[in-house]
VOPAGU-2260 file (C-alpha; in pm, 1 decimal, decimal comma):
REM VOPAGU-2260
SITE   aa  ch    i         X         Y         Z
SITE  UNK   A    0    -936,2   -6961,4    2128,6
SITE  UNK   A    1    -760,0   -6954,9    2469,5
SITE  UNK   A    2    -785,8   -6653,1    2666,9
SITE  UNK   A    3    -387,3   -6584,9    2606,2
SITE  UNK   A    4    -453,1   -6563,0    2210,4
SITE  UNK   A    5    -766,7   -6343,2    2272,3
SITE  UNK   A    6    -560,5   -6123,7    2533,9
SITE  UNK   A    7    -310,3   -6098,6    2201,3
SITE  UNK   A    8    -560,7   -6031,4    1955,2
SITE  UNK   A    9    -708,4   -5714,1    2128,5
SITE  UNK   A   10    -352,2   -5565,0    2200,8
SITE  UNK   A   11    -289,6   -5602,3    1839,0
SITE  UNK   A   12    -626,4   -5424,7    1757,9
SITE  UNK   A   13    -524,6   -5148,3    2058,5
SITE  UNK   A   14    -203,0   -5033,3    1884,7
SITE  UNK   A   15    -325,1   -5056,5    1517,0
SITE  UNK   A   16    -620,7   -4778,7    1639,4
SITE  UNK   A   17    -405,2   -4567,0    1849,6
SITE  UNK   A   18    -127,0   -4553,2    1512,9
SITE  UNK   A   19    -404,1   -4505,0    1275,4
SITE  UNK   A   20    -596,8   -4194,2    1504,7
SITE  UNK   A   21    -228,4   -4024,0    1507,2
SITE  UNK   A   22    -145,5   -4050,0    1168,7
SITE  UNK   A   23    -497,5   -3934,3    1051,1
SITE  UNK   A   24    -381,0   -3548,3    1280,7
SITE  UNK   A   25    -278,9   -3278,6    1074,0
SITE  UNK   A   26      51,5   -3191,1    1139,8
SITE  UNK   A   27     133,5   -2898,2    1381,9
SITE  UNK   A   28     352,4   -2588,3    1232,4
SITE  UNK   A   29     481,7   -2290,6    1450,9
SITE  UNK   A   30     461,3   -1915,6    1373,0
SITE  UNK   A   31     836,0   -1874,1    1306,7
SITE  UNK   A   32     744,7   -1847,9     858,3
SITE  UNK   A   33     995,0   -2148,5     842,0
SITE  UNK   A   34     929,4   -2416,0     604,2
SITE  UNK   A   35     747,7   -2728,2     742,9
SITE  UNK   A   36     742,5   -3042,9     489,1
SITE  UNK   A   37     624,1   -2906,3     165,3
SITE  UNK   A   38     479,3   -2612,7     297,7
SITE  UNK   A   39     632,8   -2275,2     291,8
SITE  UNK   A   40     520,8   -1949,2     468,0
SITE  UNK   A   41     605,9   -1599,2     402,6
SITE  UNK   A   42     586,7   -1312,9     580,2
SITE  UNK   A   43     577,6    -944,9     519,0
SITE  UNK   A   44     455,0    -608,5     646,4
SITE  UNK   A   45     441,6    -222,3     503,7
SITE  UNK   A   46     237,8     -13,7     352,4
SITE  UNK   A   47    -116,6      20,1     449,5
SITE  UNK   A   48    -218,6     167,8      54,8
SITE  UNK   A   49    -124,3    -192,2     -87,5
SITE  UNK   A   50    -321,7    -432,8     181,7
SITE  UNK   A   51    -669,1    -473,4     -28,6
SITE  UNK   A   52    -507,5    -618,8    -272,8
SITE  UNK   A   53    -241,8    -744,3    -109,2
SITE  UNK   A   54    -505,9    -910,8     106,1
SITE  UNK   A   55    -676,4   -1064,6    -290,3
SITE  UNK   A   56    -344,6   -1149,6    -387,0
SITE  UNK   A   57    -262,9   -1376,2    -103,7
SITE  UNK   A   58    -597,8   -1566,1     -85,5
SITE  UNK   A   59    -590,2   -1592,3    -456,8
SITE  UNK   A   60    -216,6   -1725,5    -486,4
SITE  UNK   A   61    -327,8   -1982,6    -219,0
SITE  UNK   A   62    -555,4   -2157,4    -460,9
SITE  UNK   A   63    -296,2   -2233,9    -711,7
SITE  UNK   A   64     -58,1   -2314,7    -462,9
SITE  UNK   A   65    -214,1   -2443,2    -134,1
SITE  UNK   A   66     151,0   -2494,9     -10,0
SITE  UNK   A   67     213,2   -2124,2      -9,7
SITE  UNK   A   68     101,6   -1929,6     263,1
SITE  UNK   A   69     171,9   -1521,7     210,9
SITE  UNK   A   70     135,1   -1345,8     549,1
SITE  UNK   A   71     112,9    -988,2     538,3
SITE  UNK   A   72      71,1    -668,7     788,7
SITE  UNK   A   73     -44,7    -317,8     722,5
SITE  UNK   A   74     200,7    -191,2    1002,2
SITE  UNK   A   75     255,6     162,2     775,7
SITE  UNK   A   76     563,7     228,9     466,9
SITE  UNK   A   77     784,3     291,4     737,4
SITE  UNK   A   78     761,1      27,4     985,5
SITE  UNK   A   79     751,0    -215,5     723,7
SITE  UNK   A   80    1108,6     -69,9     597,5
SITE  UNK   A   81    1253,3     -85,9     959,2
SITE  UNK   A   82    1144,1    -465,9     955,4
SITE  UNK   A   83    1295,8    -581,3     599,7
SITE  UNK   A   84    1597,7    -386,6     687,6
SITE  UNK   A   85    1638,4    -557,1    1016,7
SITE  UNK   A   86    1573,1    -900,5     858,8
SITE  UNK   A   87    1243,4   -1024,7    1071,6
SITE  UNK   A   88    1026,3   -1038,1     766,9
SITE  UNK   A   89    1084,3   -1172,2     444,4
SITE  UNK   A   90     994,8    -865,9     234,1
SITE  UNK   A   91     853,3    -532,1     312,5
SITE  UNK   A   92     608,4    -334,5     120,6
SITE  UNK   A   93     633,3      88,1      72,2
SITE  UNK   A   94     487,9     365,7    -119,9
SITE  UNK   A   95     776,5     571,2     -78,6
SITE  UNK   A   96    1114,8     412,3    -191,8
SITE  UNK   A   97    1379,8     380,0      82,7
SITE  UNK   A   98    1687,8     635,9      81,6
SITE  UNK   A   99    2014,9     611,0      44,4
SITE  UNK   A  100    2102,8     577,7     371,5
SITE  UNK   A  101    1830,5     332,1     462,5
SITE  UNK   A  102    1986,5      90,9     190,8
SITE  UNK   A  103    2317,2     131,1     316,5
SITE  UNK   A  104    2219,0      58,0     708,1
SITE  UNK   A  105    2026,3    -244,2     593,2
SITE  UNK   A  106    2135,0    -568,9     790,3
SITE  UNK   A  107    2045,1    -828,7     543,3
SITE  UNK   A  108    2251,0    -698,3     254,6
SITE  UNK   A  109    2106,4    -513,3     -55,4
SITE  UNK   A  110    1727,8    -447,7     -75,3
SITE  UNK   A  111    1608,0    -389,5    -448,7
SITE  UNK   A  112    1250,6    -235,8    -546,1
SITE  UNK   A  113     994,8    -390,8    -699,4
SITE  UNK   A  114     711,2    -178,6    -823,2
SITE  UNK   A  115     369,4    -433,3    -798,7
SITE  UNK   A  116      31,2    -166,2    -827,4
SITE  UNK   A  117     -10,4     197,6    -881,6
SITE  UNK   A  118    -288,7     418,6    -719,6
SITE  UNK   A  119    -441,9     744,0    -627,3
SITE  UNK   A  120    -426,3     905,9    -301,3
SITE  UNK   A  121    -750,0    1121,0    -285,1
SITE  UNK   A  122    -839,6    1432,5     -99,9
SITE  UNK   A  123   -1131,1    1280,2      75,9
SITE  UNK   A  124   -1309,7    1509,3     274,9
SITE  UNK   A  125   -1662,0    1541,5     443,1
SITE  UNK   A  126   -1909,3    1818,9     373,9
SITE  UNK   A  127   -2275,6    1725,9     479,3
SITE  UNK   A  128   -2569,2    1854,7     238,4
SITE  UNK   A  129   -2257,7    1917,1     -32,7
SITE  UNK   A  130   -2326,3    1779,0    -356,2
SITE  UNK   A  131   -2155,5    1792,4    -704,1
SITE  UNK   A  132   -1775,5    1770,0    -763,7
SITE  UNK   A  133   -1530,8    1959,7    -486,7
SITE  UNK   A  134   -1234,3    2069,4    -733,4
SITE  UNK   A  135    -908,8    2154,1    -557,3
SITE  UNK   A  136    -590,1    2362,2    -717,6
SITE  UNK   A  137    -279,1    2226,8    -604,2
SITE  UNK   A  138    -237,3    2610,5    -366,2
SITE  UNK   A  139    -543,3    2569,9    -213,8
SITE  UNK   A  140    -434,1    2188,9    -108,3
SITE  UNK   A  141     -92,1    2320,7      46,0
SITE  UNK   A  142    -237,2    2608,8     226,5
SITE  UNK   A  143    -509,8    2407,0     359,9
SITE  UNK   A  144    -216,7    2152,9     539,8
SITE  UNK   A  145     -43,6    2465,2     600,1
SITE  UNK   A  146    -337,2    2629,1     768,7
SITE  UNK   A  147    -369,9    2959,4     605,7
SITE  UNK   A  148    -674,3    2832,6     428,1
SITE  UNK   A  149    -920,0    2749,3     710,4
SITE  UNK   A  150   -1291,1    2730,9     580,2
SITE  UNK   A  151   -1446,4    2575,9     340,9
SITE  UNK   A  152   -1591,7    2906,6     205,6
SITE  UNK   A  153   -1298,3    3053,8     167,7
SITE  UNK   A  154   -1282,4    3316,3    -128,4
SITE  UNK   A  155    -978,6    3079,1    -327,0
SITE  UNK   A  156   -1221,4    2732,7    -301,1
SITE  UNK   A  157   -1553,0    2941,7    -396,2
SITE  UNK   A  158   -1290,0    3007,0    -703,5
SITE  UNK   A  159   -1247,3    2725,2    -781,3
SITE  UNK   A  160   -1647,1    2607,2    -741,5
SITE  UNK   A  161   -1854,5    2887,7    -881,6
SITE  UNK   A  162   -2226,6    2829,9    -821,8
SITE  UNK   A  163   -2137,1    2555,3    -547,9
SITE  UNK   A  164   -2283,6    2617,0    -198,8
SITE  UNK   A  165   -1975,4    2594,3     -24,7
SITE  UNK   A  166   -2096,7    2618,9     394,7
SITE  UNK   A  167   -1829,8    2839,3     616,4
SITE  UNK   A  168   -1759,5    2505,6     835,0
SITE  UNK   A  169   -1351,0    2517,7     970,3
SITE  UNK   A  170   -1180,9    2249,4     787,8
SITE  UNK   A  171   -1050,0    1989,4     988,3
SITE  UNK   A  172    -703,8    1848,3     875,7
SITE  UNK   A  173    -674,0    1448,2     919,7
SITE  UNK   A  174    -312,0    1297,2     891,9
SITE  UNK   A  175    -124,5     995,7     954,9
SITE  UNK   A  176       0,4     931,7    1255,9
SITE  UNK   A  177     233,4     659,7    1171,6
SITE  UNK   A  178     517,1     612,6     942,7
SITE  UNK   A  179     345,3     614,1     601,9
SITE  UNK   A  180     402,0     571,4     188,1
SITE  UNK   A  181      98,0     746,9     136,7
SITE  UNK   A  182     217,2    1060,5     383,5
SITE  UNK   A  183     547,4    1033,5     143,9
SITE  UNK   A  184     298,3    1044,4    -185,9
SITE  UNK   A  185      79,1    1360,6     -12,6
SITE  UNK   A  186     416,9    1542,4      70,2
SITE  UNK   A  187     609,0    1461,0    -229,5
SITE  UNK   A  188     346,1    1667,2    -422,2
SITE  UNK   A  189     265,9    1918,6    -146,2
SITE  UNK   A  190     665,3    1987,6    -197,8
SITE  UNK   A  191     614,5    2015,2    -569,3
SITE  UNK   A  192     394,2    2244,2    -626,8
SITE  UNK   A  193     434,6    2430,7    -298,0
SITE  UNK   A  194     784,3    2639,7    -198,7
SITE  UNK   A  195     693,9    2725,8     114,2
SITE  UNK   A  196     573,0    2313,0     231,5
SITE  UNK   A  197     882,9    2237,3      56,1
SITE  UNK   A  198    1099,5    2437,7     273,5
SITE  UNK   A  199     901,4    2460,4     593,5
SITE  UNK   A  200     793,3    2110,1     622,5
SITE  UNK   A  201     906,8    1846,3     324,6
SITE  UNK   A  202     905,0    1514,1     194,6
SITE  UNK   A  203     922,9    1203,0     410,6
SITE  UNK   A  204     650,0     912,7     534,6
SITE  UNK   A  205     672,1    1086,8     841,9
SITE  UNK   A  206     652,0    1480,1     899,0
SITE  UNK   A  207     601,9    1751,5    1131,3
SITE  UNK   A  208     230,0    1822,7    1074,1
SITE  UNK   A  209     168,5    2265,9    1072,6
SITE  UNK   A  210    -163,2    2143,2    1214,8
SITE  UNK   A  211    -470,7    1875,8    1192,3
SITE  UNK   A  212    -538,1    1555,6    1373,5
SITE  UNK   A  213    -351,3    1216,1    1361,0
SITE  UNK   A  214    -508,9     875,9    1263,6
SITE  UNK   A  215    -333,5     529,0    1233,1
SITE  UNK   A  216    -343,9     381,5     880,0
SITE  UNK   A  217    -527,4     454,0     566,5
SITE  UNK   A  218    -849,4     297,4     727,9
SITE  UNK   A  219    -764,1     509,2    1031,5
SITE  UNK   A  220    -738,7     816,2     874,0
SITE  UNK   A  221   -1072,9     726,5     668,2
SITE  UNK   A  222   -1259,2     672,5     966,4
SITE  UNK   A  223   -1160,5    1000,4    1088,2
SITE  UNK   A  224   -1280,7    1183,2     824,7
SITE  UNK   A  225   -1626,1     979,3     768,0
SITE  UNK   A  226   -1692,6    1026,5    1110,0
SITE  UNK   A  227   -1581,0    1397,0    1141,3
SITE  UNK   A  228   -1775,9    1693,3     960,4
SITE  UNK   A  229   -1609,6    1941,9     789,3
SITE  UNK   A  230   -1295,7    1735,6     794,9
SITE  UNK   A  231   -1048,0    1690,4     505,3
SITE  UNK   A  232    -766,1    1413,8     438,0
SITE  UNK   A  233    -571,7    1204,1     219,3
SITE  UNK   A  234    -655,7     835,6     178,6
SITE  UNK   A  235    -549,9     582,6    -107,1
SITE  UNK   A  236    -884,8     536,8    -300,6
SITE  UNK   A  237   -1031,0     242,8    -252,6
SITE  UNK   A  238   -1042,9     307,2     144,0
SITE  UNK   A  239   -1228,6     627,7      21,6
SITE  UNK   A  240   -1502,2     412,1    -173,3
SITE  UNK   A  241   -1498,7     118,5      66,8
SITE  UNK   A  242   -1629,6     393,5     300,9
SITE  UNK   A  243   -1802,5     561,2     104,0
SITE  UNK   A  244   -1654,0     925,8     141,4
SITE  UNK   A  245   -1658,6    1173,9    -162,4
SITE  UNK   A  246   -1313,8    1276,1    -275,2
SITE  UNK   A  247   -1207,7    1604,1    -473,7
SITE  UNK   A  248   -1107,5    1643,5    -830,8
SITE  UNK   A  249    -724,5    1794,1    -839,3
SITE  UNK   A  250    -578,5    2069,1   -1053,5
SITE  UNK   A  251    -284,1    1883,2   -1253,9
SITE  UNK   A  252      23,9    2047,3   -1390,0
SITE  UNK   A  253    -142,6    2075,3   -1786,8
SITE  UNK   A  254    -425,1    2290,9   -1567,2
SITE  UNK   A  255    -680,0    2058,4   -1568,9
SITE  UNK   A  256    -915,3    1947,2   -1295,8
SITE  UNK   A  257    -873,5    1559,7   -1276,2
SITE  UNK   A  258   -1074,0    1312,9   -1109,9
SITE  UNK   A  259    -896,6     969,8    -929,8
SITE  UNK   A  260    -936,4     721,9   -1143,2
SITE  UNK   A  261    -681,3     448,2   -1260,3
SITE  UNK   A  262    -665,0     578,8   -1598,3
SITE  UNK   A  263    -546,4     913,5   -1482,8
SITE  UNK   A  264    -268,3     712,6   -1275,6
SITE  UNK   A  265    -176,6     503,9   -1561,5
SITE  UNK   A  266    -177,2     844,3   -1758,3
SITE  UNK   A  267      68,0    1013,5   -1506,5
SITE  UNK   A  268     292,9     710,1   -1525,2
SITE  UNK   A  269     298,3     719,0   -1901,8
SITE  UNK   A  270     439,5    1041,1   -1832,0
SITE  UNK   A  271     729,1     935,6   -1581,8
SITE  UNK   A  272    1087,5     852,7   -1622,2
SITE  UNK   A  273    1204,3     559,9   -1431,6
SITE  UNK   A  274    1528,3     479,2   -1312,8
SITE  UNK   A  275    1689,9     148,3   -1315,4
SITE  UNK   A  276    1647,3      97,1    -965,5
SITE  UNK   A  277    1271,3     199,0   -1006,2
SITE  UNK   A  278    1279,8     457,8    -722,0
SITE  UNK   A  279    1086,2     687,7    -903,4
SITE  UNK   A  280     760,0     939,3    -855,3
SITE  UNK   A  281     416,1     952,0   -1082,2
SITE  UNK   A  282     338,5    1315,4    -859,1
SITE  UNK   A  283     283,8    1610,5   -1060,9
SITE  UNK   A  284     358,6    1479,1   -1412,0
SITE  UNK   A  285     251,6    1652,8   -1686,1
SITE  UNK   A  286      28,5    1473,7   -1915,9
SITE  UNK   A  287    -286,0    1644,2   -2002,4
SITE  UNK   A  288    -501,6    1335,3   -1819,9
SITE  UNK   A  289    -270,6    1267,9   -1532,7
SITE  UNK   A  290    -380,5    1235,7   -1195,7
SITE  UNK   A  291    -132,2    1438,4   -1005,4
SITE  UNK   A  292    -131,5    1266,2    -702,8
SITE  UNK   A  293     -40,3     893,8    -784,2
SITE  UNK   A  294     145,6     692,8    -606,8
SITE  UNK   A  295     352,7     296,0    -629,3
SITE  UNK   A  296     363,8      42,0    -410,0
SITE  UNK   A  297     731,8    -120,5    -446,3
SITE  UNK   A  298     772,0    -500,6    -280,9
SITE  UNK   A  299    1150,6    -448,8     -61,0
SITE  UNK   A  300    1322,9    -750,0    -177,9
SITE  UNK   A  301    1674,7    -883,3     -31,7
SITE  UNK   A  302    1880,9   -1005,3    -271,6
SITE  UNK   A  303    2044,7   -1297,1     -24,5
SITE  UNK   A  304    1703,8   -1510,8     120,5
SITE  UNK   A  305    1818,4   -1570,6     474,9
SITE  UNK   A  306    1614,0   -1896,5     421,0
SITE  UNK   A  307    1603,4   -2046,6      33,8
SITE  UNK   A  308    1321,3   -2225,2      34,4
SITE  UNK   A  309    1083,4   -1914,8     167,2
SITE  UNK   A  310    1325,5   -1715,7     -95,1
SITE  UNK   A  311    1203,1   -1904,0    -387,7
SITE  UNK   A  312     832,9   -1932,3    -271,7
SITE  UNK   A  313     873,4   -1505,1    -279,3
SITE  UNK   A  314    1077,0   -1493,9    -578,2
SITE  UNK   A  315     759,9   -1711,7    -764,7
SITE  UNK   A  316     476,9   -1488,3    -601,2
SITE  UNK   A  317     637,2   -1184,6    -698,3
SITE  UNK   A  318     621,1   -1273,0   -1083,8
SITE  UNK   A  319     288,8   -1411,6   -1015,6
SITE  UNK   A  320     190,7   -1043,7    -898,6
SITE  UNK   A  321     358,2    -893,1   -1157,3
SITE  UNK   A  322     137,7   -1123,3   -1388,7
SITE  UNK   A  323    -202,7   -1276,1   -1374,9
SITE  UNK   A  324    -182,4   -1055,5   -1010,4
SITE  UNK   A  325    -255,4    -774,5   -1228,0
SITE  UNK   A  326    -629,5    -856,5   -1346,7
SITE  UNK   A  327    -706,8    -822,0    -988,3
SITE  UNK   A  328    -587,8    -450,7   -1037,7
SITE  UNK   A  329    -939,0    -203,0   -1159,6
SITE  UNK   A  330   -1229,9    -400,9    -934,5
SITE  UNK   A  331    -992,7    -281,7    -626,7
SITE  UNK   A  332    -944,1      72,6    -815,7
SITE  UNK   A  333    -552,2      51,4    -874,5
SITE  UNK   A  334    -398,9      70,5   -1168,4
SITE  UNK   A  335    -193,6    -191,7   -1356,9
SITE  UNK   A  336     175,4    -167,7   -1395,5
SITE  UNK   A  337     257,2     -56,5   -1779,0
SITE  UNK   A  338     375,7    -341,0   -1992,8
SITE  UNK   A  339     684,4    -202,6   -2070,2
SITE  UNK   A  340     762,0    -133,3   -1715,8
SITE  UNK   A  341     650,2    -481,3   -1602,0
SITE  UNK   A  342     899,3    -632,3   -1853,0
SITE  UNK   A  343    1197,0    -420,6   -1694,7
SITE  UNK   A  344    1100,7    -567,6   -1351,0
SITE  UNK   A  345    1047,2    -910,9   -1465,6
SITE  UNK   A  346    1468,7    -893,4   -1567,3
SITE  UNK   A  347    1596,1    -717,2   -1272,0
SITE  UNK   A  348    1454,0   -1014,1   -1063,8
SITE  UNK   A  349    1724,0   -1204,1   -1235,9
SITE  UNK   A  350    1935,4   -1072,0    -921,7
SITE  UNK   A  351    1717,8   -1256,1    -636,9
SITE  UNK   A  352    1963,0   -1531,0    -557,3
C-alpha cells in the first residue's frame, strides 16, 4: 500500500471513532421542565404534609415510566399556591384549598382541586420521663395556642389524665413559620371548636401567632419540638414517627378521646360532605371514631397546560396517584382517598385540556 492510501485509511478510521465516541454521550437536558426527545419533566412545589409520599410517588412512577421525571418542592401550602397561580410550576400541592379570590387572581386561567391523600396532623409534644397516652380536649388545645394554659400541670390537663404524673414544665408553643396547609388544618379546627381563636386569631396557612416559636416546614417544626423539652406542636404524622416524638390522643366532637391513626381519618371523611369543587374540611366531624384533626392534600391543577406535552405527562400521573398511588398510602401513615370520592375525581379530570 502506498503511503497516500495508508494516510487515507487512518483518516477514515479517525472520523469513524470521533462519530462513534459522540453518539455513544447521553444527551444533555436543561432545568427549564421542558420536554427533551421523549422525555418529559414536571415540576411542582407546596405543601410540606404531602412530600413523603410525594417523594414514593415520584421514584415509584419513574419505574413504569422512565421518561417521566416528577420534580417536586416542599416550599409550604402557600408558596406552592403563589407559584401555580403565577404559572412557574406545573402544579402546586396544598392542604388548605385556595380562596375565592386566589382563583380569581390566578394568571394561568382556572385552577381545579384534586384531592390525592388524607392525614392527621398530631399534637406532638415532648415531655421527658412521661409515659402512657397524653389526651387533649379540644379547650385545652386552643388555650394552650392562646396562652392561658401555660404548664403542663395545669389543673384542666391533670383532668383530663388522672393518675398521670404530669411535671409543672412551661409549655413551649412550636408553629410554622411559613405559609402552611397544615397551619390552615390546626386553625381550621382551633376556629371550630374555639370562639374566642375564631375571632381573635382565625383560619388561614398563615396567622398571627398569640405566642410560641416559629419553625420552617413540618420537619422544621418537628425538629423543634424533639429537640426542645416541654415543647408542644402540630406536625402531620408521619414526621412525628419518622422522629420519633409521642403525639396526644384528641377529644372529638362524639366526646371521645381519639388516637391519629388513618382509620380515624378515613372515619372523619366518611363523615364529610364534599362539594363539587372538592374544597372541603375532614376537621371536627362527628363520627364516633373520627380523628378530629384530619387534613387533604389537593394537587392545584390548571385547566389550560401552558406546555401539552408536560400537561399530559401530569394529567397521566395524577390518575396514576389516584390509583395504584394509593397502596403506597398506610406504610407512610396516610390514609387512602374513599372509593366513592376517588371516582368523583377521576370524572372531573375530564376538564384538563
Amino acid at each position: 500500500m502506498n503511503p497516500l492510501s495508508k494516510l487515507g485509511v487512518v483518516l477514515f478510521a479517525s472520523v469513524l471513532l470521533i462519530s462513534c465516541s459522540k453518539s455513544d454521550q447521553p444527551a444533555q437536558t436543561g432545568d427549564t421542565g421542558a420536554s427533551h426527545g421523549s422525555s418529559v419533566q414536571i415540576n411542582g412545589a407546596g405543601s410540606t404534609f404531602v412530600n413523603p409520599i410525594m417523594s414514593k410517588w415520584a421514584a415509584e412512577y419513574a419505574t413504569y415510566h422512565p421518561d417521566v421525571h416528577v420534580n417536586y418542592t416542599a416550599i409550604g401550602s402557600g408558596a406552592g399556591i403563589q407559584q401555580v397561580t403565577q404559572g412557574t410550576i406545573d402544579f402546586g400541592a396544598t392542604d388548605g384549598p385556595m380562596t375565592d379570590e386566589q382563583l380569581a387572581g390566578s394568571k394561568v386561567g382556572r385552577i381545579i382541586h384534586i384531592p390525592v391523600i388524607m392525614g392527621a396532623t398530631v399534637a406532638a409534644y415532648n415531655l421527658p420521663g412521661f409515659t402512657g397516652e397524653l389526651k387533649l380536649t379540644p379547650r385545652e388545645l386552643a388555650d394552650i395556642f392562646l396562652g392561658k394554659i401555660t404548664t403542663w400541670n395545669d389543673p384542666a390537663i391533670v383532668k383530663s389524665n388522672p393518675g398521670a404524673q404530669l411535671p409543672s414544665t412551661n409549655i413551649l408553643v412550636v408553629h410554622r413559620s411559613d405559609g402552611s396547609g397544615t397551619t390552615y388544618i390546626w386553625t381550621d379546627y382551633l376556629s371550630k371548636v374555639s370562639p374566642e381563636w375564631k375571632t381573635k386569631v382565625g383560619i388561614n396557612t398563615s396567622v398571627s401567632w398569640p405566642l410560641g416559636i416559629g419553625a420552617k416546614g413540618n420537619d422544621g417544626v418537628a425538629g423543634m419540638v424533639r429537640q426542645t423539652p416541654g415543647a408542644l406542636g402540630y406536625v402531620e404524622m408521619t414526621y412525628a414517627d419518622q422522629n420519633g416524638i409521642p403525639y396526644a390522643s384528641i377529644q372529638n366532637a362524639a366526646g371521645h378521646f381519639i388516637r391519629p391513626t388513618p382509620e380515624g381519618v378515613t372515619a372523619a371523611a366518611e363523615s364529610a360532605t364534599v362539594p363539587a369543587d372538592f374544597r372541603y374540611s375532614l376537621t371536627n366531624q362527628s363520627g364516633a371514631s373520627a380523628y378530629p384533626i384530619a387534613g387533604t392534600t389537593w394537587l392545584l391543577l390548571p385547566v389550560q397546560a401552558k406546555d401539552k406535552a408536560r400537561g399530559a405527562a401530569l394529567l397521566e400521573f395524577t390518575k396514576w396517584v389516584l390509583g395504584q398511588g394509593q397502596d403506597s398510602a398506610p406504610a407512610l401513615h396516610y390514609a387512602r382517598l374513599p372509593a366513592t370520592l376517588v371516582a368523583r375525581v377521576q370524572q372531573s379530570l375530564g376538564q384538563i385540556q
